[in-house]
N, C-alpha and C positions, 0 to 999 in steps of 0.2 A: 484416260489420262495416266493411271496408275503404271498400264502397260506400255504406255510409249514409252513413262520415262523408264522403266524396268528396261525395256529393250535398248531406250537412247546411252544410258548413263552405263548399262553393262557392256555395251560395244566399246564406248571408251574407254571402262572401268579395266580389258584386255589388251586395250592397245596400252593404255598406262602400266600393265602388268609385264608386258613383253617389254615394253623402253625399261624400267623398274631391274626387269632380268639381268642384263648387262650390267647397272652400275654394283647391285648390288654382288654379283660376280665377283665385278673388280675390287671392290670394299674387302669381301669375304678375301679373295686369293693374296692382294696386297698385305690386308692391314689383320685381318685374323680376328678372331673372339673378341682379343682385348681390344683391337681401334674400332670395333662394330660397337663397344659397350661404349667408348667414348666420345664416337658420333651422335652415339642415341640420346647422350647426357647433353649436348648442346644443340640435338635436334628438341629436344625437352624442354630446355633454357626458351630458344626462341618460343616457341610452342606456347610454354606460361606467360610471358613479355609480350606477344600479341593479346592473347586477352586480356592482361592489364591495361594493355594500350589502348583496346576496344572497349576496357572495362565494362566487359563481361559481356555487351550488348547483342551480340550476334542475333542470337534466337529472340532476342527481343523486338527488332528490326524487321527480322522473316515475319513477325508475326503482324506487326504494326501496318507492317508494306502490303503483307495478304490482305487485311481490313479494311486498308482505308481507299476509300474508292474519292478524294477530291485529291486535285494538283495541290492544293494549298494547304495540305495535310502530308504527304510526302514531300514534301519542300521544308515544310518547319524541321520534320523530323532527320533530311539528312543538312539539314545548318543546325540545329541540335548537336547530331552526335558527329560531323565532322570538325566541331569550336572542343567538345567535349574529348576527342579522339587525341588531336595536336594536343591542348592543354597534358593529356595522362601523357603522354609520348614523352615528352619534352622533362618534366617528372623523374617518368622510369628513366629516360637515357642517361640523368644526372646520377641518377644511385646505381647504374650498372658502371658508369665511367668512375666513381668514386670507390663500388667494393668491384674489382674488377678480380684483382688476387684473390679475393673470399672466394667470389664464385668460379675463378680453374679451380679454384683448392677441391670447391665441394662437390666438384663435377670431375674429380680426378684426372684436369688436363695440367698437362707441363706445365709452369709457369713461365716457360721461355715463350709461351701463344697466350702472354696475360693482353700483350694490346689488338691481337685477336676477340679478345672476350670483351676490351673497350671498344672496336671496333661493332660489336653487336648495337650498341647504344645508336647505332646511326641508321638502323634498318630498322629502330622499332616503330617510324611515324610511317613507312613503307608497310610493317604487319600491319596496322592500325585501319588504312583505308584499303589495302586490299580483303580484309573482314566484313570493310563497309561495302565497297563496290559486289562482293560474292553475295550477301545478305538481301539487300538489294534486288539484286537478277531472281535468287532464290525465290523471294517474298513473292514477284511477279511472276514464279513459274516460267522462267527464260530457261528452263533446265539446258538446253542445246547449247547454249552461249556458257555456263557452268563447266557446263560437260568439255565442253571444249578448251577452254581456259585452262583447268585442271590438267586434260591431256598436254596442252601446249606446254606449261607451267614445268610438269612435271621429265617433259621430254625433254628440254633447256640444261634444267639442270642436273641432268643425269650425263648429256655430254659435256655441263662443264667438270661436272665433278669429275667421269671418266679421265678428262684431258687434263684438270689441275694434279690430280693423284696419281698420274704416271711422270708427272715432271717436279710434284713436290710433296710427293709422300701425305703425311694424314695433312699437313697443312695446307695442303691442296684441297683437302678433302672439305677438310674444316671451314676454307673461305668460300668454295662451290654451296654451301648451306647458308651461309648472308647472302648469296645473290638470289636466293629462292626470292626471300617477300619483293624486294625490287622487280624482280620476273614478271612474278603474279600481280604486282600493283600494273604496270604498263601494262599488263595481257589485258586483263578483268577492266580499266581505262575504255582501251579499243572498240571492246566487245559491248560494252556500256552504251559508246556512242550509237555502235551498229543496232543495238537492242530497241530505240527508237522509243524510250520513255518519256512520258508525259512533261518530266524536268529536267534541266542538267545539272551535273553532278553536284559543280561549285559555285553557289551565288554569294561568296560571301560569308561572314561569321555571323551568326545570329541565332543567341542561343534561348532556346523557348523552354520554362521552366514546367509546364504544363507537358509536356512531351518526354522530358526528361523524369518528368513522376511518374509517366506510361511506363517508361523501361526498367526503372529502379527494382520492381521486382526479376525481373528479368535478365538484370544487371550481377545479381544477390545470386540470382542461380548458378550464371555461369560460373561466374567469379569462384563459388562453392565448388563448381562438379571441375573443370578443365582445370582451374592453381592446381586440388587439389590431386586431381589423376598425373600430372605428371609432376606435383613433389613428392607422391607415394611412388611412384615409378622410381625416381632417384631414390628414391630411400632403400625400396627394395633390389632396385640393383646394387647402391652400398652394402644393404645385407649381406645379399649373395655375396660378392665378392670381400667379406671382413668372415664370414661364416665358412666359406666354401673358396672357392678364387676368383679373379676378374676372369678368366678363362669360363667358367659358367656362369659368370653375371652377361657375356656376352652370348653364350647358347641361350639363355633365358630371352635376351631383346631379340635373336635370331627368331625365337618361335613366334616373339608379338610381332615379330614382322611382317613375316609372313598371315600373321592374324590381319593386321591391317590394312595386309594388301587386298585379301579376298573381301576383308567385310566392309572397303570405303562404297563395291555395289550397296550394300543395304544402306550405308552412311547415305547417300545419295538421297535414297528414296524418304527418309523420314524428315530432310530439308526443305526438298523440293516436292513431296507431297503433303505426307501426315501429318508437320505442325503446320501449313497453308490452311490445309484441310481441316485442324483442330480452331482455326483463329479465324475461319469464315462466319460471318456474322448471317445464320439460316434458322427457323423456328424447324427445320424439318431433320436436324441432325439430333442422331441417337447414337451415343457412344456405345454400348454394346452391338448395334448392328455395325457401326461404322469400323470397330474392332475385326467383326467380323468376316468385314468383306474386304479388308485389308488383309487379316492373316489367311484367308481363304484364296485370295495372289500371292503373296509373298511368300509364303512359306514352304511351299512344295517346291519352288522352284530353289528356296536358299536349301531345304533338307537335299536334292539332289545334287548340288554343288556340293557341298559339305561332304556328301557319300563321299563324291567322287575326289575329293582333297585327300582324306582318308588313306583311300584307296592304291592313290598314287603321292602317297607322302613321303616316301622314300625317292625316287627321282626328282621330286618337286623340291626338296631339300637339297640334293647333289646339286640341283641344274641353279636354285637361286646363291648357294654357296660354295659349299665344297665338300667331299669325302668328313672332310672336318666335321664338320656339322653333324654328320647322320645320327650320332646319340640324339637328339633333338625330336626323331621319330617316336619317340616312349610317350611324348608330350601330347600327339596330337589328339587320342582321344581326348585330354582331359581340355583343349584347348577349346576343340571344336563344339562339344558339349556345353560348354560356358557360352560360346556365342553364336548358338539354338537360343541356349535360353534366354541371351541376353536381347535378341530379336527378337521375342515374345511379349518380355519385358519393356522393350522399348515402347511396342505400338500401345502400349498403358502410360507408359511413363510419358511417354510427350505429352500426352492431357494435360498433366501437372503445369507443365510450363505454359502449353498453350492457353490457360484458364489463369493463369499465374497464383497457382496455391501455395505458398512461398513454405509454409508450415509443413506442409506434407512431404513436401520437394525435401525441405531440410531434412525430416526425419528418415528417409528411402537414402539420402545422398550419406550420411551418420551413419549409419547400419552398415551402406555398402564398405565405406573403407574402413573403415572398425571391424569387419571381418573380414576381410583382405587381410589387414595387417594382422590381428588377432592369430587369424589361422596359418598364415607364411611363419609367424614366430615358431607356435606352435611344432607346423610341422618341417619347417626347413633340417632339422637337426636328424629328423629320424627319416622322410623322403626326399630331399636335396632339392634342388628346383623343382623338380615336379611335385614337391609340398606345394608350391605356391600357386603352378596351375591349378593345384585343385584345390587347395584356396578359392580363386576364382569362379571356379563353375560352384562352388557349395555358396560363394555370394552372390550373384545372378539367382540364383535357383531361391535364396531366401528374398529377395529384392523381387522377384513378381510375386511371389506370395503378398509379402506386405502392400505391394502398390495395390494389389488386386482387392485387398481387403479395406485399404483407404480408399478405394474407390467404390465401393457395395454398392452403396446406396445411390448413385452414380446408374451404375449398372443396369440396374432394379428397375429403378425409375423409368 
């Protein structure tokens, strides 16, 4: 299973790479460092606005859906979290329609795109069930219908963007990013149907309070790790650019881009496998073997990508941006290095969620961005962005330590 989806989700994980190539071409050539920083800032906005609107459920769902082997067990839990899903929507949409000027202000866009930013308020019940609907398929190992979705998703709105940003500049660019969760909601719909699950999607609102005390840890976690990665992201790109300029706040989101791109294959694999695989109810699982025979697939095959990123980090730069860009090349040791470790890390770290240790989670998720920020402060002034990379890789590198040692006796046993 490990292997197909390794093979399924990296095939797409390329064709998503190459559609991916183009737009962000055109971003880079168009709109330069600074509209790359301020794409990334309301690709962020949405980003945290879906999981409030999901509040936080995702991985709670994959895990729930992995378990439960009646219909009338997955049936509570998505009239649960779809009554749960519209109520937070409905919520958020009111406080992003109401600070709509706060948030251009804080996300450094014009405020001449303030009803742009109200505008967001109308997609967030669209982020809300396409989390449900992807969670869902995950939970049941539909990886193909994911895999797919994603590609479809992702190829959509790469030509709108292409085609709104040649006829209206960044704000072409900016409203091709609201038609994303719309996209994805109708794709992940389709695919649902064709998926041939034991329920359908929508019977109605009926909210089970017993189900909802299932996810609440799991609700805690997300909420904790996804708010908080991308309002440290904003923050640290504010830094950058109040420290240094938006010109290298935007080579900083160029390098996580390309981070993102290569590492949504591993993203892939610890959805649609590892927390399935952590949340299966078996007397015969052993988490250090199960460790084992995970990073013993995975990881030769992520270190020989990685080489080869490395390797060819200077055309991979030119070809996803521009000549512009190429200082960004200084970055990739320290990028690449952060996420080795941070795939090491993972295959420990989902345990946490999957067993829902909410204590331990808290304490690994505290550490991490307490030394992110700690050490970007630190070193932005004497190594520039590339303080912050390696910020990064020295917290991964301290974050499996500590999981590894929360988990000892785990281990042992």
């Amino acid at each position: 299973m490990l292997f197909r989806i390794i093979g399924y989700t990296g095939t797409a994980g390329v064709l998503r790479l190459a559609v991916g190539l183009v737009s962000q071409k055109v971003i880079a050539v168009f709109l330069g460092a600074s509209g790359l920083a301020i794409l990334a800032n309301l690709r962020s906005l949405i980003e945290v606005l879906g999981t409030f609107s999901s509040v936080g459920a995702q991985n709670g769902i994959i895990s729930q859906t992995a378990s439960s082997e009646s219909k009338a067990s997955v049936r509570a839990l998505l009239n649960t979290t779809i009554t749960l899903f519209l109520g937070a929507s409905l919520l958020i949409g009111v406080l992003v329609f109401w600070q709509h000027e706060w948030l251009a202000f804080t996300l450094q866009i014009d405020l001449k795109y303030g009803a742009l930013v109200q505008a967001v308020a109308f997609t967030i019940p669209f982020m809300g069930m396409m989390i449900l609907l992807e969670a869902v398929l995950s939970g049941k190992k539909a990886f193909k219908y994911v895999s797919k979705v994603q590609l479809f998703t992702a190829s959509v709105t790469a030509i709108l963007m292409v085609i709104l940003l040649f006829y209206y500049g960044l704000l072409g660019a900016l409203i091709a990013l609201l038609y994303r969760p719309i996209i994805g909601f109708v794709f992940y719909l389709y695919h649902y149907k064709k998926a041939t699950l034991p329920v359908s999607f929508f019977a109605g609102f009926k909210f089970d309070l017993s189900r909802f005390k299932d996810l609440l840890p799991y609700i805690f976690m997300s909420l904790l790790a996804v708010g908080l990665v991308h309002i440290v992201e904003i923050y640290l790109r504010g830094l950058i650019a109040s420290r240094i300029d938006l010109q290298s706040a935007g080579l900083w989101t160029a390098m996580n881009t390309i981070s993102s791109n290569y590492f949504v294959f591993v993203s892939a694999v610890f959805s649609l496998y590892v927390l399935p695989r952590y949340s299966e109810k078996t007397s015969s699982f052993h988490l250090l073997q199960e460790v084992k025979s995970i990073l013993k697939t995975l990881l030769p095959i992520v270190s020989v990508a990685m080489i080869l990123v490395y390797l060819f980090r200077a055309p991979i730069t030119t070809l996803l941006y521009s000549i512009d860009f190429t200082s960004i090349t200084t970055l990739f040791k320290w990028q690449l290095t952060a996420d080795w470790v941070r795939v090491i890390f993972l295959v420990f770290g989902y345990y946490l969620v999957a067993k829902k240790r909410l204590i331990d989670y808290i304490i690994v998720e505290l550490f991490s961005f307490s030394t992110l920020i700690g050490l970007s402060l630190y070193w932005i002034d004497t190594f520039g962005i590339e303080g912050i990379v390696m910020a990064n890789a020295v917290r991964y590198l301290g974050c499996l330590v500590l999981v590894v040692l929360l988990l000892r006796k785990k281990l042992v046993n």
